[in-house]
C-alpha positions, 0 to 999 in steps of 0.5 A: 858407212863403209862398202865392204861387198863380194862378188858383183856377179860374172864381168870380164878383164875387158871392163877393166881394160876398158876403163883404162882406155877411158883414162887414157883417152881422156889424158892423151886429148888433154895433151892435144894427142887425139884418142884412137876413137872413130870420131877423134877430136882436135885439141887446142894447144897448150895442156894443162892439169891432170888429176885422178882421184880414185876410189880406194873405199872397201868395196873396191874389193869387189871381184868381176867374173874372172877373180879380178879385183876392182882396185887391181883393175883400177890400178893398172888403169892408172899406171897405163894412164901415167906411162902413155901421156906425153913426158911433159902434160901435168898429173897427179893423183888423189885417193880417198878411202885409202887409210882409215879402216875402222868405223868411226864416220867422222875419221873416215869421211876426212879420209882422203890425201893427194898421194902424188902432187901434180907434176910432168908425167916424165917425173911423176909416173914413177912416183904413181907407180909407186903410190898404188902398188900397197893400196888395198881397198879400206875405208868410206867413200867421202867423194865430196871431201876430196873434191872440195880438197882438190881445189888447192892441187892445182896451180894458180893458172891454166885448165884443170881436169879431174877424172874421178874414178868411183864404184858407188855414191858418197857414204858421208854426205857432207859436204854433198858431191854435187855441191862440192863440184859446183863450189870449185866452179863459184870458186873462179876454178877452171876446172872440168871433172869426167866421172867414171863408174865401175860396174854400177849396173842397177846403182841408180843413185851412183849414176845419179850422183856421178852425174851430176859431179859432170854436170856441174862442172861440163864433164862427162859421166861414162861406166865401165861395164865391159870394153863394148860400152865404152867404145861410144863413150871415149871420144866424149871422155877424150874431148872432156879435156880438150880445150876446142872441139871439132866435128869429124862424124859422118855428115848427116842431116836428120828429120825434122820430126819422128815422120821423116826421122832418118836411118842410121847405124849404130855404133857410126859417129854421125855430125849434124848441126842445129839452131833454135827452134829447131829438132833433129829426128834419127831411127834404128832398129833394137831389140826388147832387152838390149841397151840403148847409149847416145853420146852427144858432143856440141862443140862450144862454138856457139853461146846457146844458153839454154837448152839442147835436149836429147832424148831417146823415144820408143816405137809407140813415141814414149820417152824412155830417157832424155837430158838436156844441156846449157853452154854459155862457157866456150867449152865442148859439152857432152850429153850422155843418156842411156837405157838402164835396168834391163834395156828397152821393153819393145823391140822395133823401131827407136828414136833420138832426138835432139832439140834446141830451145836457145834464149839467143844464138847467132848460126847453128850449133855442130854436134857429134852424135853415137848411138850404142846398142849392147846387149842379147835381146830378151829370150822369148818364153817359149808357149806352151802348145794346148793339149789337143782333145781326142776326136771320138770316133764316128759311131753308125747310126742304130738300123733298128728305131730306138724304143722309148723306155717304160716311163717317159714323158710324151710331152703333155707333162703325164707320166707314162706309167699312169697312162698304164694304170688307168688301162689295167684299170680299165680293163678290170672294170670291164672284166668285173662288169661282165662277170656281173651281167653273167651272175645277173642271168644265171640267177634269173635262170635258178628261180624260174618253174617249169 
């Protein structure tokens, strides 16, 4: 169905900058220009195709914080892109959900076309310009349509690169992205597709989905949330079109298990190497709240075939996150993990690992590896102090002995009281028995004769 939605809450101009210096990025190292990252990667020579297929779908209407349009964004990514690639590097640009506005499933599932066909950005730069300068946000998102269509945009020969640039999942279904991607691959097609998500914080199911498109293919997924996230996440996106890779982080050697893991620093590109049967073992301190993002690039010097596994372990030794890769292609493959929906729950200290459980390799395998960590950490709630209960004052103990009330029980279990009755009892029986004995001798006294 279409996404028509409203504001996605309060998000700076600098996401939309930063998705632009995703696409230039990802453009320049396809030439064989190095990206300005920290870890900057060595292209091959020779640079083949570029294409961008963009998200033209109703919810692009969506404004970030400052009343910016996600499509006003995503246009000047784009132009930025077309002006900043050398003259002669192949691009062109693919839309879907640009054209059909009304409601019918079947027409707007079909709607996608390749608006500028893949030519030298000297050439074609004006003609993008031009193609997204009327485009407003209008249909449905048929992402695995346009990219079963984006298998016939591209020349016969050479390396072909896709970055497709998506606010949300597929609304159509058919034909499924993931399939669509893994269909060019069966297709004999060289083609490697990076995904850029525009602000899908809490979409669990377009990270997924654009996910696994890169997978696919062994291209990388990155967000665009704002320019501090995509800070760790270029050099991964530039190296996605570069033929050959090498490793140019600090050099690092890590534990070899979570006890002797080693301190690093995040937001420092580190270098490492690794080979079967073993593991790699790093530590950095985060706070309850905060995102965590690990990027990891192995070069593609070494045909590992399955796995290099790297996850993201919290202080009690829980996994919070992990992904794993195979290489059998040549090709510099990125990993990509990160801790979504509210960051990590314990504050303290944080593990990455990486492992290999290859089938064959022949030396160790480089990687470059970054850990990100973004965010405020959670507020504590502050507790509420408990009400202190007022001390009575000390009272002087009574100068005089205390008398026991009328009526109270000394212990036998006989009330007070009666031991009274009995008494007065007592005391009129004697008294009557008395005045008896008095009666008696004065009436002795009346009968007796002189």
């Amino acid at each position: 169905m279409r996404q028509h939605a409203t504001s996605s809450g309060k998000r700076s101009r600098t996401a939309l900058a930063g998705l632009a210096a995703v696409l230039i990025g990802g453009a320049t190292a396809f030439a064989g220009v190095a990206a300005p990252a920290q870890a900057s990667p060595t292209a091959a020579e020779g640079a083949g195709s570029l294409l961008v297929i963009l998200d033209v779908s109703g919810s692009m209407a969506r404004q970030d914080g400052t009343g910016t349009t996600l499509m006003q964004g995503a246009r000047q990514a784009v132009r930025a892109l077309v002006d900043a690639v050398p003259e002669e590097t192949p691009v062109g640009l693919r839309l879907y959900g640009s054209d059909y506005p009304g409601n019918n499933e079947r027409q707007g599932c079909t709607d996608t076309r390749l608006a500028v066909p893949i030519g030298a950005a000297g050439s074609n730069a004006a003609k993008v310009t031009q193609a997204m300068q009327g485009l407003k946000p209008t249909g449905f998102t048929p992402i695995g349509t346009a990219l079963k269509q984006a298998a016939g945009d591209f020349g016969p020969e050479g390396e072909r690169t896709i970055v497709l640039v998506s606010d949300g999942e597929d609304t159509c279904g058919n034909p499924d992205p993931c399939q669509a991607a893994r269909q060019l691959k069966r297709q004999g097609i060289d083609v490697r597709i990076d995904t850029v998500g525009l602000f899908l914080e809490g979409n669990r199911a377009a990270q997924r989905q654009l996910s696994c498109i890169a997978d696919a293919t062994g291209g990388s997924f990155v967000t665009a949330d704002d320019a501090a996230e995509l800070t760790s996440e270029l050099t991964a996106a530039s190296t996605r079109a570069a033929r050959r890779y090498e490793t140019s982080g600090t050099p690092i050697e890590g534990g070899t298990a979570q006890t002797t893991a080693v301190d690093i620093e995040p937001g420092t590109t580190y270098s490492d190497d690794i080979t079967k049967g073993e593991a790699r073992w790093y530590r950095f301190e985060v706070e309850e709240g905060q995102t965590v993002r690990v990027a990891l690039t192995e070069d593609g010097s070494v045909d590992y075939g399955c796995c290099v596994f790297l996850r993201l372990v919290d202080p009690s030794g829980n996994r919070v996150t992990s992904q794993n890769t195979y290489n059998r292609s040549g090709v510099a493959k990125t990993i990509n993990i990160a801790s979504y929906d509210g960051g990590v729950r314990d504050s303290g200290v944080h593990y990455v690992s990486v492992t290999m459980t290859a089938d064959d390799i022949n030396g160790a395998l480089p990687y470059d590896f970054t850990v990100e960590v973004s965010g405020e950490p959670t507020a504590e709630e502050p507790s509420e102090s408990p009400t202190p209960t007022p001390t009575a004052e000390p009272t002087e103990e009574p100068t005089e002995p205390v008398t026991e009330a009328a009526g109270s029980d000394d212990g036998s279990g006989v009330p007070g009281w009666l031991y009274a009755v009995l008494a007065v009892l007592a005391i009129a029986v004697l008294a009557l028995g008395g005045l008896v004995v008095m009666l008696l001798r004065r009436g002795q006294g009346g009968t007796s004769t002189p």
